[in-house]
C-alpha positions as a LaTeX table, in Angstrom:
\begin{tabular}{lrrr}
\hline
Residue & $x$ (\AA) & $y$ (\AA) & $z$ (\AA) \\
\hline
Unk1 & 238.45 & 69.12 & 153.92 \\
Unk2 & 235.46 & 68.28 & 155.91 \\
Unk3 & 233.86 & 72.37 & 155.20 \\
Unk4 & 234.75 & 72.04 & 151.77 \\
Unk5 & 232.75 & 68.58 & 151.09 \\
Unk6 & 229.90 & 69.87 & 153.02 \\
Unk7 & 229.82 & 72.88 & 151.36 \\
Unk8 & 229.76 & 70.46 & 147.80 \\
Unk9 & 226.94 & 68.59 & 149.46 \\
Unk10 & 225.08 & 71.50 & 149.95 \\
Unk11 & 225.18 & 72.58 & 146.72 \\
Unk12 & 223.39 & 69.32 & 145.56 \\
Unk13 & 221.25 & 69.50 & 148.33 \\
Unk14 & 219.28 & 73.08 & 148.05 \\
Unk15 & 218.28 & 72.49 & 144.29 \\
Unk16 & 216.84 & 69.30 & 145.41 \\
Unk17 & 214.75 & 70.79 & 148.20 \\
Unk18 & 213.30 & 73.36 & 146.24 \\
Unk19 & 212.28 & 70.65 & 143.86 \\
Unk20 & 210.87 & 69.00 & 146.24 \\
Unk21 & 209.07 & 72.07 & 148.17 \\
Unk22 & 207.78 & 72.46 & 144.55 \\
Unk23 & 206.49 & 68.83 & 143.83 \\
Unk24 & 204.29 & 69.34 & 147.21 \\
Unk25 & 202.97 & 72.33 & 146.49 \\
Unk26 & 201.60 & 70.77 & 143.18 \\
Unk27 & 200.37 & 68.26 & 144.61 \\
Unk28 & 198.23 & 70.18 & 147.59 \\
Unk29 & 197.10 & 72.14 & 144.91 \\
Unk30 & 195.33 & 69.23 & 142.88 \\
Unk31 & 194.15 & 67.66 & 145.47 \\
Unk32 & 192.76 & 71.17 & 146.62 \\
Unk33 & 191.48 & 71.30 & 143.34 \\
Unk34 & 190.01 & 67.69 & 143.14 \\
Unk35 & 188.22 & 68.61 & 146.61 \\
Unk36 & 186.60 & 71.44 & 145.41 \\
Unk37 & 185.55 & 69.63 & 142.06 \\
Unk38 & 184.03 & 66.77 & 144.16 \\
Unk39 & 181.71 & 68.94 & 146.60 \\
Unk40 & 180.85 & 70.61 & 143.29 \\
Unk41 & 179.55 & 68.06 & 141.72 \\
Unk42 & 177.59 & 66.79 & 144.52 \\
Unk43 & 176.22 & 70.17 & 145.37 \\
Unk44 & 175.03 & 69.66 & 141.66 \\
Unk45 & 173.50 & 66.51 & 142.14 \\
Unk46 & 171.84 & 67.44 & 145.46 \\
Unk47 & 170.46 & 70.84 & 143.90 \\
Unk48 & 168.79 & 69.28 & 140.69 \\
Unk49 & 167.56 & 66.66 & 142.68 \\
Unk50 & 165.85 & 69.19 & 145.27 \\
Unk51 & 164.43 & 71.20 & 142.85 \\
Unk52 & 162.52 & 68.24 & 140.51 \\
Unk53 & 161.20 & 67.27 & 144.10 \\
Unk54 & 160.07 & 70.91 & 144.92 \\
Unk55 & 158.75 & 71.26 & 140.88 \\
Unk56 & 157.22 & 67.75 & 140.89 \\
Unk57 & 154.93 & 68.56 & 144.42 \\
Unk58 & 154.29 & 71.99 & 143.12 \\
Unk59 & 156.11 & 73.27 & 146.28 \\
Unk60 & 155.98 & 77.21 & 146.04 \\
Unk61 & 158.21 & 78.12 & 148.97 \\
Unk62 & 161.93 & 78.81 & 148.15 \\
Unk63 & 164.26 & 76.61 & 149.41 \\
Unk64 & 168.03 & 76.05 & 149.15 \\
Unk65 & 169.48 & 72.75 & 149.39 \\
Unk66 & 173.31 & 72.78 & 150.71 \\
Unk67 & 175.97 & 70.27 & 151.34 \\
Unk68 & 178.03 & 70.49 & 154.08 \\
Unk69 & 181.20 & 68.46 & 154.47 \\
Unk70 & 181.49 & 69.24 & 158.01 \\
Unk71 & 179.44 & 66.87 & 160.63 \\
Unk72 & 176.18 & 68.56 & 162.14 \\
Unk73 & 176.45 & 69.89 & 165.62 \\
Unk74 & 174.06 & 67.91 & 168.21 \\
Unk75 & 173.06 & 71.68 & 170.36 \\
Unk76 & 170.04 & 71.78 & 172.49 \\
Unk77 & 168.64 & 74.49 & 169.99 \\
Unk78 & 166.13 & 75.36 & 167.53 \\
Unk79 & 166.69 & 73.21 & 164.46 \\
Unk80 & 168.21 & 76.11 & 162.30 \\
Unk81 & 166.54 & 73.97 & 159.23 \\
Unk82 & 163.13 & 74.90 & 160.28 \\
Unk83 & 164.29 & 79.01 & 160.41 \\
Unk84 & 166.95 & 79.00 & 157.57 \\
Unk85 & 164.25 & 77.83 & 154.96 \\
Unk86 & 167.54 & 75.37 & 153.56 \\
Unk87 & 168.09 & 71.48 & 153.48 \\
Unk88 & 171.84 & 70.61 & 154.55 \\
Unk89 & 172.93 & 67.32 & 153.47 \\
Unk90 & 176.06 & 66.86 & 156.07 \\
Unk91 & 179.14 & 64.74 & 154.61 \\
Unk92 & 177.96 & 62.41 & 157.36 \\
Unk93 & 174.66 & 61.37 & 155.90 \\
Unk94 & 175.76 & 61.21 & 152.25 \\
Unk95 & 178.11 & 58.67 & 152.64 \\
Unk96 & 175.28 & 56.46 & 153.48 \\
Unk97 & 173.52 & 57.57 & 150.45 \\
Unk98 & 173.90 & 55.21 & 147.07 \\
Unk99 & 171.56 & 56.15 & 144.91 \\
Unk100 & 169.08 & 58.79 & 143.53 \\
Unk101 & 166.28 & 57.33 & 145.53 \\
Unk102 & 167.96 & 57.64 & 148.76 \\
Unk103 & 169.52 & 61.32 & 147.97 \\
Unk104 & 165.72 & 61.77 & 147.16 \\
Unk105 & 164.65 & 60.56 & 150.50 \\
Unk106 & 166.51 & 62.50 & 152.81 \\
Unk107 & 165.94 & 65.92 & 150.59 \\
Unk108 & 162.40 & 64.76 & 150.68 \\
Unk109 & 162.23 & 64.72 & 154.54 \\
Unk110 & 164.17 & 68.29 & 154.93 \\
Unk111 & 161.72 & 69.79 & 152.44 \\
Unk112 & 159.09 & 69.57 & 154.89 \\
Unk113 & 160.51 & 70.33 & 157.69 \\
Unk114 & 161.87 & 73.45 & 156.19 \\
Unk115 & 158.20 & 74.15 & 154.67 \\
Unk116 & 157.14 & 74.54 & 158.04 \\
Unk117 & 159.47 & 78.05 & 158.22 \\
Unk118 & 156.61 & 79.40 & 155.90 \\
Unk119 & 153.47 & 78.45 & 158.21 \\
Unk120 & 152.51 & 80.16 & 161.58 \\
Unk121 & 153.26 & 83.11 & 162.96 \\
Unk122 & 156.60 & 84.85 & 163.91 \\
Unk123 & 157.96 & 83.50 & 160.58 \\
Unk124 & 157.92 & 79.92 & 161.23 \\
Unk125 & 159.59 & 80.07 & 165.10 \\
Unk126 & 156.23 & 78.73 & 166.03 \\
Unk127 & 156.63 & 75.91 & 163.80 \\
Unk128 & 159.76 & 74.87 & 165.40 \\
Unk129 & 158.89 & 74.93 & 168.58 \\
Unk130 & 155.96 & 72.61 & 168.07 \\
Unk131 & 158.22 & 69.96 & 166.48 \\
Unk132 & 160.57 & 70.30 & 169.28 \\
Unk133 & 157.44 & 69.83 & 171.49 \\
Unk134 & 156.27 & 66.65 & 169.57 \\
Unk135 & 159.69 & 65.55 & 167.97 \\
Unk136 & 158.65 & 61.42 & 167.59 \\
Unk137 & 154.76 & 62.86 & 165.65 \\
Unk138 & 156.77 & 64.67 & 163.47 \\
Unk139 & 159.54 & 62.46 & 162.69 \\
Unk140 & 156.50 & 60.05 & 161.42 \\
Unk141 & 154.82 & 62.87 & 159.63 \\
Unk142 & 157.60 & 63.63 & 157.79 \\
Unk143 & 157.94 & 59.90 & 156.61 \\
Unk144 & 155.19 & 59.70 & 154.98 \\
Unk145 & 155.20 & 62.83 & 153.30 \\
Unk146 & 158.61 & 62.30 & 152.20 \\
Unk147 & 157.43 & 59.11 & 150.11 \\
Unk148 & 154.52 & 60.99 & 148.99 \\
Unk149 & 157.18 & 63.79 & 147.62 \\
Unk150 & 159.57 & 60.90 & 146.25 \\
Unk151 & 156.95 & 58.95 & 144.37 \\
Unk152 & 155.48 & 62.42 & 142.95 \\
Unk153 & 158.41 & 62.82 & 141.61 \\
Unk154 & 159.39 & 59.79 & 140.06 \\
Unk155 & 161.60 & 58.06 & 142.97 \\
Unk156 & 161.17 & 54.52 & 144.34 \\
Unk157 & 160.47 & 55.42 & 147.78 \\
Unk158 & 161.69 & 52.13 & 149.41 \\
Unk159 & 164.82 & 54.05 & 148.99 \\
Unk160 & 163.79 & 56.03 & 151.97 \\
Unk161 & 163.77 & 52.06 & 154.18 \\
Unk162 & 167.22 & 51.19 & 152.81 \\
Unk163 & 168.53 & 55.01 & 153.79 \\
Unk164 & 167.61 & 54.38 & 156.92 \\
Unk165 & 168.39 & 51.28 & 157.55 \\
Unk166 & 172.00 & 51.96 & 156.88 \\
Unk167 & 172.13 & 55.26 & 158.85 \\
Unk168 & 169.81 & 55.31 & 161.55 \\
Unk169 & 171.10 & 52.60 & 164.38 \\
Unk170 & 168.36 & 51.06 & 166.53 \\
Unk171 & 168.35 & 52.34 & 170.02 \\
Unk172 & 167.47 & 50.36 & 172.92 \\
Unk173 & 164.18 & 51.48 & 173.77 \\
Unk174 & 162.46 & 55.18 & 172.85 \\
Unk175 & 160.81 & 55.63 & 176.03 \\
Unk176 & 162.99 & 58.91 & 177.24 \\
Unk177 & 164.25 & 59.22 & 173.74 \\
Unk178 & 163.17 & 62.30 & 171.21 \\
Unk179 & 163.04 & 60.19 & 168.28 \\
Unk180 & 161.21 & 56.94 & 167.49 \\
Unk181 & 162.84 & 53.38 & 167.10 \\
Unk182 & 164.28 & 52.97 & 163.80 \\
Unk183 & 162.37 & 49.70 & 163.50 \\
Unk184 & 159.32 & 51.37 & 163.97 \\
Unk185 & 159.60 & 53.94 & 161.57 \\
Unk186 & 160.46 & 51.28 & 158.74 \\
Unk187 & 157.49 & 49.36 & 159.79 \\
Unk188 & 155.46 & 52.59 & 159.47 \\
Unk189 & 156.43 & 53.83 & 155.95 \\
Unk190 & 156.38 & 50.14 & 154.80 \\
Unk191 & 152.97 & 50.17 & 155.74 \\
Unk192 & 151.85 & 53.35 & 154.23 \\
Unk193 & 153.76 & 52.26 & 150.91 \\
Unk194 & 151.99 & 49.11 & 151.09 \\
Unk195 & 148.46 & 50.94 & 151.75 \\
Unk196 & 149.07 & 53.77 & 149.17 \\
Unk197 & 151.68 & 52.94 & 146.51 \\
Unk198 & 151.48 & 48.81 & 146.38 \\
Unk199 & 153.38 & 49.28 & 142.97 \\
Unk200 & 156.17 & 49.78 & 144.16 \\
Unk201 & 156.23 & 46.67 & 146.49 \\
Unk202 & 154.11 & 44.19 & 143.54 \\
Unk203 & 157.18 & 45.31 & 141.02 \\
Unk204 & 160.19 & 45.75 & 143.63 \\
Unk205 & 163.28 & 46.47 & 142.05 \\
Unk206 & 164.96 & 46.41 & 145.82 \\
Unk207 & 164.95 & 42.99 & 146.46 \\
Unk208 & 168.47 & 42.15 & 145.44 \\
Unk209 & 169.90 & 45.09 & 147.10 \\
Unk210 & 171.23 & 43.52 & 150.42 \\
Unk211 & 169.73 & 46.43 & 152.38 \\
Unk212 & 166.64 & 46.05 & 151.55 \\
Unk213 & 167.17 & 42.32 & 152.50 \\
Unk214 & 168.30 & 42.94 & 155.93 \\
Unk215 & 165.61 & 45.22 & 156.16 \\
Unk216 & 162.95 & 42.34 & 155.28 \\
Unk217 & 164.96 & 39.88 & 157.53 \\
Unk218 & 164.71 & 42.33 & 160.62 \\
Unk219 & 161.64 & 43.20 & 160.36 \\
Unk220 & 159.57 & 39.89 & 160.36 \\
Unk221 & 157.67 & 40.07 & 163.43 \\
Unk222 & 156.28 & 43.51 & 162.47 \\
Unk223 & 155.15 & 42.59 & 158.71 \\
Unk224 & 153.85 & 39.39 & 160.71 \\
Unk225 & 151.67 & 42.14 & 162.16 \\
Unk226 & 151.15 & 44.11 & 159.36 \\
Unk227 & 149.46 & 40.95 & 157.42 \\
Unk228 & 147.36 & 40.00 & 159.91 \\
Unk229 & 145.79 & 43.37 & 160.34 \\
Unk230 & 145.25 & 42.66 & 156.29 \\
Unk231 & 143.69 & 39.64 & 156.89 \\
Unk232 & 140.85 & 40.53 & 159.60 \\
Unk233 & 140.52 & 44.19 & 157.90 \\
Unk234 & 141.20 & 45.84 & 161.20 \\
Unk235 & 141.79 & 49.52 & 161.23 \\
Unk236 & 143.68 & 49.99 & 164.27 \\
Unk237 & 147.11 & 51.86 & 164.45 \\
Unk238 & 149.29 & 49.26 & 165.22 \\
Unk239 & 151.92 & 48.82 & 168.00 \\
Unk240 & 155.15 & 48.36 & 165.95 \\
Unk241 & 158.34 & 47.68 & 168.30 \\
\hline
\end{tabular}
């Protein structure tokens, strides 16, 4: 009796895990699908925002502009952007990114550095070692250029102080470190906005965005600095902590 009710069982049973074997499979395969669709369409957004900055600036070196899902390996090597000639956008810095301005920014900065591949000799190698010899100079350098990039091409570049004030935490001190403090660099590029492209800070559309506000709240001490070097006219590079 027992054989013969399991065996009825069984017969309801199969059917419904084929069904269900089915269902899954469906489903993996939309959400496959809706994967690929959404790396799509931000490759599309990164690559027509990469090329109106490399049209805007007149930029005649080909570059490729690639996002990458997977997070960026920390090796003690040769930054493969500076070699490759391509900007990769890693899944770990565009989830910081909100807006045009600060997609802009970050493209902005990996245009240069992968403009360097076309200058020096042994195609661009040389180039790479001397950022790796003077990491914190260029890290500034590329700053500055990037809002020069952004603004040539029609993007706010205070973007570029809310992007990194979301991604880029402050580190104790930079003393051993190969990159500057994250407060410094803000103080530096709002400086050189406020030098070269006042517009932008007279007419500042970031003021409600609450990054931009946190940037403003921690950075008091250094725009205290900043506006006193206005007032007395001094031309000294200053100290920013």
């Amino acid at each position: 009796m027992i054989k013969k009710t399991l065996a009825v069982l069984s017969l309801f049973l199969i059917p419904l895990m084929v069904c269900a074997e089915e269902t899954n499979s469906k489903v993996n395969v939309q959400t496959d699908e809706q994967a690929i669709e959404k790396e799509q369409s931000i490759q599309s957004r990164v690559n027509n925002i990469g090329s109106k900055l490399l049209n805007s600036n007149k930029i005649e070196n080909r570059i490729v502009f690639v996002y990458d899902k997977n997070k960026k390996e920390n090796l003690l090597t040769i930054d493969p952007t500076v070699t490759s000639r391509e900007v990769v956008l890693y899944d770990e810095y565009y989830k910081f990114i909100q807006n045009d301005d600060e997609l802009a920014a970050y493209l902005a900065r990996g245009i240069l550095t992968s403009m360097k591949s076309y200058n020096g000799f042994f195609k661009g190698y040389l180039s790479a070692l001397q950022i790796k010899a003077a990491p914190k100079k260029f890290e500034i350098v590329a700053d500055k250029r990037a809002v020069d990039f952004m603004v040539n091409a029609g993007y706010n570049p205070l973007g570029l102080i809310t992007f990194i004030q979301k991604s880029c935490p402050q580190k104790r001190f930079d003393t051993i470190s190969t990159k500057n403090l994250a407060s410094k660099r803000l103080a530096i590029i709002y400086e050189y906005i406020y030098t070269k492209y006042p517009y932008f800070l007279a007419n500042n559309t970031y003021l409600t965005n609450e990054h931009y506000q946190n940037f403003l709240l921690t950075s008091l001490e250094n725009r205290r600095m900043l506006q006193e070097k206005i007032k007395t006219k001094s031309k000294k590079e200053l100290k920013y902590e």
